[in-house]
Every structure is written in C-alpha cells, then in structure tokens.
C-alpha positions in Angstrom: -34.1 31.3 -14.2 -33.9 29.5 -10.5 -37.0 31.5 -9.9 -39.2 30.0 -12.9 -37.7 26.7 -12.5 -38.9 27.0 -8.5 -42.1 28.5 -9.6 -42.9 25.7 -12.3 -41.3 23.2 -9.5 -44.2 24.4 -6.9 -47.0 24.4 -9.3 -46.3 20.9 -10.4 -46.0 19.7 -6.2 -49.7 21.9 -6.5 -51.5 19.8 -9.3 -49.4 16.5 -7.9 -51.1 17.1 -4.2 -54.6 18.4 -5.6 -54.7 15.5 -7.9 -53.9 13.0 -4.9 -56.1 14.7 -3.0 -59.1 14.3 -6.0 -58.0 10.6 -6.1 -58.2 9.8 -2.8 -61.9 11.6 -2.6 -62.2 9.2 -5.2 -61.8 6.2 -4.0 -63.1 7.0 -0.6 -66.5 7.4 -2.3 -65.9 4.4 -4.0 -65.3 2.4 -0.8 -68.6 4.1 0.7 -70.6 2.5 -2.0 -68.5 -0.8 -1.1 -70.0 -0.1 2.3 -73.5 0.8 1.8 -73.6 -2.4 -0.8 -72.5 -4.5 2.7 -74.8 -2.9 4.9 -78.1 -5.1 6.4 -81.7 -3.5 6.5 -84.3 -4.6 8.7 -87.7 -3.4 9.9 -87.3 -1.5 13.2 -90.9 -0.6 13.7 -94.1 0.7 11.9 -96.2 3.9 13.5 -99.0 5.5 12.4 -100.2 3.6 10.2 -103.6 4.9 9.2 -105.9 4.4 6.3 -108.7 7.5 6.2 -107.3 8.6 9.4 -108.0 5.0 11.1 -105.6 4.0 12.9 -104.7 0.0 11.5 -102.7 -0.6 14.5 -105.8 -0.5 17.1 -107.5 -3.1 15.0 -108.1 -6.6 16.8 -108.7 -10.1 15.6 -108.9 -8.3 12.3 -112.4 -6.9 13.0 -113.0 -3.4 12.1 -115.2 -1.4 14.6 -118.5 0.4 13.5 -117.6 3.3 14.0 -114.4 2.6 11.5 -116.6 1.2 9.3 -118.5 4.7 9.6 -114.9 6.7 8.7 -113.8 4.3 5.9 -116.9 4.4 4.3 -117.4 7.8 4.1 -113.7 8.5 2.4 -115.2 6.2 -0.4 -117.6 8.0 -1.0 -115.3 11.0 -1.3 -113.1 8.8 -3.3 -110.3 9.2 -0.6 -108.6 7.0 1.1 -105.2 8.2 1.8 -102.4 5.9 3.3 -99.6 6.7 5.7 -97.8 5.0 7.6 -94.3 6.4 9.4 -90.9 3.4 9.3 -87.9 3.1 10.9 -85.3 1.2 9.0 -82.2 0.0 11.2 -78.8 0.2 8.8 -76.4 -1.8 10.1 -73.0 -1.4 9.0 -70.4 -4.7 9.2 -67.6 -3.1 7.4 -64.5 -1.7 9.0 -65.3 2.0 7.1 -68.3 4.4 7.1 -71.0 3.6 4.5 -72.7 7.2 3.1 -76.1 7.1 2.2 -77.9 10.2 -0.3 -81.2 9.2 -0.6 -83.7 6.2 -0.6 -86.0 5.2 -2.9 -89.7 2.9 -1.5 -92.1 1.1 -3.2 -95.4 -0.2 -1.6 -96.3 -3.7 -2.9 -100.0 -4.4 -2.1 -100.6 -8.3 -2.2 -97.6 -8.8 -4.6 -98.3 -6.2 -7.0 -96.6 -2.5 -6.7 -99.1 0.2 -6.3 -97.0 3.2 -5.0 -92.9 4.4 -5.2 -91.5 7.7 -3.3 -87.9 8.8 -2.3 -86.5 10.9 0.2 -83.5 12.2 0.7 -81.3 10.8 3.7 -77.5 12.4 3.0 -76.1 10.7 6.0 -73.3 8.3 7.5 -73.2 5.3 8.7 -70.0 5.0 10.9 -67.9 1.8 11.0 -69.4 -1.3 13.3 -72.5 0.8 14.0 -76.1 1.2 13.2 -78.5 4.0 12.1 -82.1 4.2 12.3 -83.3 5.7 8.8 -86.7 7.4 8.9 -89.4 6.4 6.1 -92.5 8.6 5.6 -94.3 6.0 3.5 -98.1 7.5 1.9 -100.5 6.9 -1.4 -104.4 6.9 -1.9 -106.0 3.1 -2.0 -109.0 4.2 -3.8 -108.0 3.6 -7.1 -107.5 -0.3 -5.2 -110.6 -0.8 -3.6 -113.5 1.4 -5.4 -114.7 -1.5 -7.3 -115.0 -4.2 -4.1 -116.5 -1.3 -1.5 -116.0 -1.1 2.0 -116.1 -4.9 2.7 -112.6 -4.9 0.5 -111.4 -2.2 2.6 -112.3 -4.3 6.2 -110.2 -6.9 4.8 -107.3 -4.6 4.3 -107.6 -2.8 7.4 -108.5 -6.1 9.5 -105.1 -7.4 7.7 -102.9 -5.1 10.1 -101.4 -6.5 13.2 -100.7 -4.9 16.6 -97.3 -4.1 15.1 -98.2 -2.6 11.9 -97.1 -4.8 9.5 -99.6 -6.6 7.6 -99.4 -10.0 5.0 -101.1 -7.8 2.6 -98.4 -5.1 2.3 -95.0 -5.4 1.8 -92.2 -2.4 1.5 -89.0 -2.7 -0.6 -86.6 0.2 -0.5 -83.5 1.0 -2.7 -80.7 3.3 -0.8 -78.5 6.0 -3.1 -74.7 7.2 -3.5 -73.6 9.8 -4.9 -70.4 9.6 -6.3 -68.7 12.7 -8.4 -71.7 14.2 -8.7 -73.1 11.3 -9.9 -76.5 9.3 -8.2 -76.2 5.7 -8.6 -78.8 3.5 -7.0 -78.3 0.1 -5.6 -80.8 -3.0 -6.5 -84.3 -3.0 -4.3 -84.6 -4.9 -1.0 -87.7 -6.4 0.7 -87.7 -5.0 4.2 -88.2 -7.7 6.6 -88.4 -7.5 10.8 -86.7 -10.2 11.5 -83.8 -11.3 8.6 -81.5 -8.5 7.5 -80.9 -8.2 4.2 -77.7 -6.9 2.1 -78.2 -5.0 -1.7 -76.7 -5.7 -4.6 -75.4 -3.5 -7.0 -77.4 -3.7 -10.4 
C-alpha cells in the first residue's frame, strides 16, 4: 500500500513538474513575441541591386549609360527583366529579454503600389539590449511593369537609384514571424526606413 501511494505520489510530482515546465515554455514564448512586437527595424544597407544584371548602384545623376541602355533593352525584348537586390535589416532589441524571430515576410511597393511579396525563413534570437543584422534576398521580374512604356520607363526606374541603393520609386515593407506552440503568428507590416526605426504592431 506505501508503495502505490509513493508510486501515485511520484507520478503526480511528474505531471506537476512537466506541466510547469510546459507553462513556463509557454509563457517564455509568449514574452518572445512581447519582444519581437518591441523590437526597432531599420535599413542597414542595400547591395546588389541590379535590374537585367545592371547594376542600379553605379548609376549617376540618374543617367543610364549606353551601354546599359544596350543590356536593358535587350531583356525587353526577351520580356525579362528580373530584379534583385540583397538587404540588411538591423533588429534592435530594447527589451530586457531575448526576442525570437521564425521567419519574415517582404513586400516590394513600386511607386506606392505592391508589385511583389516573398518570405524567408530567419529562426533566430535576438538577445536582450543587442542588435542583429537580418539578411533579405529581395527579387521579382519588372516586365510585367514596364512592357507598355519601353525602355525610356525603365531609364527612369534605373536612373531613380542612388549611390546607396535605395530609390523614391521603391519602397520595402517587411512583416517578422513567431512561432508559438506550433503555431505561426505574424505581426502587422512595417515600412523599412534608413534612418527612423520603426516598432510592429500586433494585428
């Protein structure tokens, strides 16, 4: 009898400590997506940025060169004109706890309209009081865009870019991802800007 009423004892200390243990997993992944929801985004920097394998960021005074012209031209006539440009988000984290980060949704708005969305997964940390630099492979095909205006409404895009790659035409919102239980739960999109953080709100 003492030895089933020590067994049921130890079981129930079991389920008691697994439970807290569950709980506490619980609210620790609650207080990440505290966190992340506190966290401020800003544009680090913008590389290789290229439309048709031009590179945007060796444009000056927004004039395309002839030879440019040459390239761009001859993607629209292939109807090609892929996109891609590389990003480097900076995460800062305020809060006194880590803030964990799945994955990251983008979308590309091309003069205030959205013409392309991606995600890629991230499934990192961002520790207490410190930053991370989040990586952004951002890339779509303009053609759809400009085959009705030609390659004079493709100089105009490409001579939009400045030395920095960021361009008044384009602007890039992201959405970072928890996952909590199993389950993925997005926060609101942001507007990535390079010189005002910005913090999410939950939706």
């Amino acid at each position: 009898m003492k030895k089933t009423i020590i067994a049921v004892a130890l079981c129930s200390c079991t389920i008691l400590f697994a439970s807290c243990s569950f709980l506490q997993g619980i609210l620790g992944q609650a207080q990440a997506i505290a966190n992340l929801a506190n966290c401020t985004y800003t544009l680090t920097n913008v590389n290789n940025v290229s439309v048709a394998g031009v590179n945007l960021k060796k444009i000056t005074n927004g004039q395309v060169n002839a030879a440019d012209v040459i390239t761009l031209s001859a993607a629209l006539l292939q109807k090609k004109l892929p996109l891609s440009m590389d990003v480097n988000v900076n995460v800062k984290n305020p809060t006194n706890y880590d803030a964990r980060l799945s994955t990251m949704d983008w979308a590309l708005d091309i003069e205030n309209t959205q013409f392309a969305t991606g995600m890629v997964n991230q499934n990192r940390t961002i520790a207490a009081k410190k930053n991370a630099t989040v990586p952004l492979a951002v890339g779509t095909d303009l053609y759809s865009l400009f085959s009705k205006g030609g390659i004079e409404s493709v100089k105009k895009f490409a001579g939009s870019f400045k030395n920095d790659g960021t361009s008044s035409k384009v602007a890039l919102r992201i959405r970072p991802h928890v996952t909590v239980a199993g389950m993925d739960m997005p926060t609101s999109y942001i507007t990535l800007s390079k010189n005002v953080g910005v913090t999410p709100k939950n939706k």
